[in-house]
C-alpha positions, 0 to 999 in steps of 0.5 A: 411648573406642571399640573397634575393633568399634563404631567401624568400625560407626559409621564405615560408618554415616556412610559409608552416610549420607553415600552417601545424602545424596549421592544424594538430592542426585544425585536432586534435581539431576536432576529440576531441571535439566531444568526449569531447562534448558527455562525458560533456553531458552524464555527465550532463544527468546521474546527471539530472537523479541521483536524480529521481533514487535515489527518486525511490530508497528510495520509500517504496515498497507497504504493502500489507494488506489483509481484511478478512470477510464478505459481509460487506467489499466483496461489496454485493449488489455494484460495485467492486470498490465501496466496503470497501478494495478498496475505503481504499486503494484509501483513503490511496494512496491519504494520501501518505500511499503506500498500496496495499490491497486485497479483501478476503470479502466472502457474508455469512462468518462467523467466522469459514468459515474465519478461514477455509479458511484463509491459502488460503486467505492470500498469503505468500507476506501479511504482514498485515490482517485487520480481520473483521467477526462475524456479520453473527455468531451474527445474526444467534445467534451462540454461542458467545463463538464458535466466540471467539474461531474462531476469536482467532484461526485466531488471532493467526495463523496470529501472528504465520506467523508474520503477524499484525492484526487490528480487526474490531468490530462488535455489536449484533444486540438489538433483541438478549437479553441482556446477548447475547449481553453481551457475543458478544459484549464483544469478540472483546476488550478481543481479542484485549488485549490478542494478543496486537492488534489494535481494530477498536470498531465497523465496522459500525459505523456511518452506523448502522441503518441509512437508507440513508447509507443502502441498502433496507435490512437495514444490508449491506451499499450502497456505501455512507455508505462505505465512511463514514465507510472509512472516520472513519476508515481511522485514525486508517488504516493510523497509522497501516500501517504506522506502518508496513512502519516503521518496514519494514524500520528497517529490 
């Protein structure tokens, strides 16, 4: 039994207690939620970025791909960016082929110059060269069979640092009679089955002897013959270094 003074002092002690439980649990609540907060949201920002790290991830790095020759591919006569190596890697950028591709094109090169220079023309980091030279040998009349050595040479060194080659083709021009052209024209697909190499038949093909596509000199493309030569050549450029995509993936 309670009388009434007592009982009402009880019952305002259980209201104080009850109060107090409710703010502590208040309190604690508080002090929780942001954290719990902040963790969900961090936790959401790290699985919204997952999948753009692991696009990154998986991206192939860059081949890189040196072309070695003349003036026929080092721009003579035009802008930087209009010559053949740099309008090739915008084409293959542009069919999602990741390439990065080096401009060792030297004005007047012929095949024993590219071979003198090639350890410093192809750095350590190349993993691919497309090889074109020998139009200068051809209309200086050098001897057919001095090219092929040359071309081979290079061939073969660039095999010994397992580097891939592509060789591009070049043509004599008519006025040299029939047996040079003969023995010239012949270097390139015989180079191509011993060393097992893509061959690219003819450089300028589609541009030779076309004065629309030709500078004033007749020998050296303007900048729409570079796209065309690009336009033709871009199969064969996309399989090879697609090739080269392929093998870096299996290493």
């Amino acid at each position: 039994m309670c009388f009434k003074p007592a009982c009402n002092e009880m019952s305002s002690e259980r209201s104080v207690m009850r109060q107090a439980r409710l703010v502590g649990i208040m309190t604690r609540i508080r002090q929780i939620l942001p954290l719990r907060l902040l963790a969900a949201i961090t936790t959401l920002a790290l699985l919204a970025a997952l999948p753009a790290a692991v696009r990154a991830a998986e991206q192939p790095a860059p081949s890189v791909v040196v072309v070695l020759g003349d003036s026929l591919v080092a721009g003579y006569g035009l802008d930087e960016s209009d010559a053949f190596p740099q309008k090739l890697e915008k084409a293959l950028l542009s069919a999602n082929v990741a390439v990065k591709i080096i401009n060792a094109g030297v004005s007047g090169d012929t095949s024993a110059g590219g071979l003198a220079r090639l350890d410093w023309s192809v750095p350590p980091e190349a993993s691919a060269v497309i090889v074109e030279l020998g139009a200068n040998d051809a209309l200086r009349g050098l001897s057919p069979d001095a090219t092929m050595q040359n071309l081979d040479a290079i061939i073969t060194r660039l095999q010994e640092r397992g580097i891939k080659v592509l060789l591009a083709g070049m043509l004599s021009p008519p006025n040299m009679g029939r047996d040079y052209e003969a023995a010239f024209n012949g270097i390139y697909p015989a180079l191509a089955e011993k060393h097992d190499i893509d061959l690219y038949p003819f450089f300028l093909d589609g541009v030779a002897g076309n004065p629309e596509l030709n500078q004033p000199d007749g020998m050296h493309p303007t900048a729409q013959g570079v796209d065309e030569i690009v336009t033709r050549f871009l199969p064969h450029a996309i399989r090879f270094v697609s090739e080269l995509a392929d093998k870096s993936a299996l290493r």
